[in-house]
N, C-alpha and C positions, 0 to 999 in steps of 0.2 A: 544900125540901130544904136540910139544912144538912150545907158539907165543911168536911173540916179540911185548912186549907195552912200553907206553910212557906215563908219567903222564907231562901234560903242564900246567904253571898257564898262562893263557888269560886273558887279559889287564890289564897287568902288564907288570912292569919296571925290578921289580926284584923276586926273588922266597918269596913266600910268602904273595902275594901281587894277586890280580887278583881272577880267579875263574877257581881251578884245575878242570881237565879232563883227563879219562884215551881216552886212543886211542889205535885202533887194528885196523892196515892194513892186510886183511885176504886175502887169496888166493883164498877163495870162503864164500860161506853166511856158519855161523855155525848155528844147531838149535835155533829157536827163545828161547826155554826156556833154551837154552846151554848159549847164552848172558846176559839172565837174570840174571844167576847165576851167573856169571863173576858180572854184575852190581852191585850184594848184595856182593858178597867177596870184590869186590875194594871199596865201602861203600865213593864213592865221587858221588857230587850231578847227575855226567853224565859222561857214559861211551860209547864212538863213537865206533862206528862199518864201517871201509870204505872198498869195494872192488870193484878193478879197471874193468871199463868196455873198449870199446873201445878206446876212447879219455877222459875219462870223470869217475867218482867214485858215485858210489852206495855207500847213508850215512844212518846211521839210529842210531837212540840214546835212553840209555837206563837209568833211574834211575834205584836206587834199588827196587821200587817199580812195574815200568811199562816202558814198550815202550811207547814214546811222540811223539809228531807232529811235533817240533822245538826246536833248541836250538844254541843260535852265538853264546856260549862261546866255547863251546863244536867242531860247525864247524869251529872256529877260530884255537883251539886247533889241530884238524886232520891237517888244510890246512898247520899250522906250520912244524908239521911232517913230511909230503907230498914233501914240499919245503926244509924240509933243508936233509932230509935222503931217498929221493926217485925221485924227480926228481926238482932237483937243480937247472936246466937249465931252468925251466919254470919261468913266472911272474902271471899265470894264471889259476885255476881249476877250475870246473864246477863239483859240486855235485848233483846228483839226486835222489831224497826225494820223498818216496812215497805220504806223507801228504802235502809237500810244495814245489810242483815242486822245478822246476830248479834255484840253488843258486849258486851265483858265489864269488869266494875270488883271488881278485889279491894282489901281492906284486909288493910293492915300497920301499926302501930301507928297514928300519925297520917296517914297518907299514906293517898288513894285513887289509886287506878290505872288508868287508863282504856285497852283493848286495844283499838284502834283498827286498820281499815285503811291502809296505807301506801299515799300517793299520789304517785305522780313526774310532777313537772308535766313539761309538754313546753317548750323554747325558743323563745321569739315575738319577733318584733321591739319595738326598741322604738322606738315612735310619738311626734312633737313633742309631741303631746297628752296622752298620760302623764309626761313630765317637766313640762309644763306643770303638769297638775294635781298634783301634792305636790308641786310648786316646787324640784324638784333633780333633777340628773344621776342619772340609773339605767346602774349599769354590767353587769348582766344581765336578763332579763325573761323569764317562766315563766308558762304556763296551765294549768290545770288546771278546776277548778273557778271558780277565783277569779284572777286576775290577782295575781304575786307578783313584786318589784322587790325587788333587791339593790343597797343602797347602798355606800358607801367605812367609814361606822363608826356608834357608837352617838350621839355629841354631834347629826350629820343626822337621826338617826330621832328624837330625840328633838326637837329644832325645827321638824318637819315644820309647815306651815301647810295642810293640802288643800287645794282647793278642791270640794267635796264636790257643787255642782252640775255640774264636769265629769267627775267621775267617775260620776254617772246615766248622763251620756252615752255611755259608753263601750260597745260594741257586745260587748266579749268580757268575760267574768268577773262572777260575780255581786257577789265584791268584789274590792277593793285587799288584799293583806298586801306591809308593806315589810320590809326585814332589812338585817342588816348585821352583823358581829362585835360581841359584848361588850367589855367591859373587866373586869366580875368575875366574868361567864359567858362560857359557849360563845357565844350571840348572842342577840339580842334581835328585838323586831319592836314593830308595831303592826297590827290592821289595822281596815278602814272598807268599811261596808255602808250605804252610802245608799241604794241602791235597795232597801234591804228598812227602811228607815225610821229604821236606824244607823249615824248618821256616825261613831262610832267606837266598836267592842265593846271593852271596857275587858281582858277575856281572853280569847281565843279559842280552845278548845280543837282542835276538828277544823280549823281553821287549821294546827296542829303537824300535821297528818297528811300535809302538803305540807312543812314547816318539817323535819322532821325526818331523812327522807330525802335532801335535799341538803345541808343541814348536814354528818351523819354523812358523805357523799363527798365534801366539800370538806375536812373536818377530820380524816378518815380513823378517826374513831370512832365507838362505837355509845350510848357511855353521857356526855349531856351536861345541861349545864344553861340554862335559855334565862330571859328574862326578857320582861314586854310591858310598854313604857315609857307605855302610858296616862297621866292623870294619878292613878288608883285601881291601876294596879300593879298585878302579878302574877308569883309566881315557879313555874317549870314544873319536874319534874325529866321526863326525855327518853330513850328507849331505843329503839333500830331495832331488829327482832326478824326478820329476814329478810324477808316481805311485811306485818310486821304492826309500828304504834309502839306505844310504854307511854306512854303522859302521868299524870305521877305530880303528885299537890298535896294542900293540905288544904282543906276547908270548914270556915267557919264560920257556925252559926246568928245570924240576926239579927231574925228574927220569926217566932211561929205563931200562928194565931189557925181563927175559922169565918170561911167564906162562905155568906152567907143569900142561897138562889137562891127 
């Protein structure tokens, strides 16, 4: 059996920049532990899986380590694909997620746009143990999915040093996202998934579905711009839409070829 894939970097300007993803538009579902292994040989943080139903794509996404509930770099990356090598003529697709309902990505010129859920983390304390591990003062701290620290600005998130094996440790959150104000955007972040085998996702899309909703009430706005200070970078455009965000970006292609199963 031979597929055709795609690796895309997602939010990014140019190859090398963003946060790669492989993509497989399959003709039908392959076994789940058939994907897995595809996920561990392509050894990038998420490998899509899309196949087309009626009007609409069945998505699902795989590290190397596991099947996950969510991932925007990853459905930014397929919707890429979708739009420029399978149906051109659209502005519009709708992926359906077993974990996260119905997600929608439209295009506008260069821009894809990801209609995500809004998440409002709740307020946790914050524990010796987490200022321990990213090695700084946290002046607020939020759960949700993932454990989310607000620092004082952008120069701390950017020198952050982890310590990524005590963040394994940590009983709440499947990862770390830190923030803090911009200096040429709204605010920035990073965040770090070790327990899922990545010390640091270089852009985090469904990140911003936590990122977005406090920003916009700390800043009293709906339409901003964020950045993720990785060392491969990434710039987001950011919109609250009542219970639902936009995470706006561009991909770009940097490889396609077969896979000989």
């Amino acid at each position: 059996m031979n597929l055709a894939y795609y690796v895309v970097d997602a939010f990014a300007t140019k190859v090398f920049e963003g946060n790669p993803a492989a993509v497989f538009i399959l003709p039908e579902w392959l076994p789940k532990d058939l994907m897995q292994k595809i996920a561990i040989e392509n050894n990038l943080s998420e490998t899509a899986f899309a196949v087309k139903e009626t009007d609409s794509y069945s998505l699902r996404w795989f590290t190397p380590d596991r099947e996950i509930d969510l991932c925007g770099h990853a459905t930014l990356a397929t919707a890429f694909v979708l739009f420029h090598y399978y149906e051109p003529q659209r502005t519009s697709i709708v992926f359906q997620t077993k974990y996260s309902g119905q997600l929608r990505v439209t295009k506008e010129g260069g821009i894809l746009s990801l209609d995500f859920p809004a998440i409002r983390p709740e307020k946790t304390a914050i524990l010796p143990v987490y200022e321990e591990a990213i090695g700084a003062k946290i002046n607020e701290a939020y759960l949700a999915r993932d454990l989310f620290f607000v620092l004082d600005n952008e120069t701390q998130i950017q020198q952050l040093t982890p310590n990524f094996s005590f963040i394994k440790t940590f009983e709440q959150g499947v990862g770390v996202i830190v923030t803090a104000p911009g200096e040429t955007v709204d605010f920035v972040s990073r965040t770090f998934f070790p327990k899922l085998t990545i010390d640091e996702d270089p852009v985090c899309g469904s990140a911003h579905s936590n990122l977005i909703p406090y920003w916009s009430s700390r800043l009293n706005k709906t339409q901003m711009t964020a950045k993720q200070l990785s060392a491969r970078g990434g710039f987001l455009e950011c919109t609250l839409a009542d219970e639902r965000v936009i995470i706006g970006g561009k991909g770009v292609l940097y490889a396609k070829g077969t896979c000989f199963l």
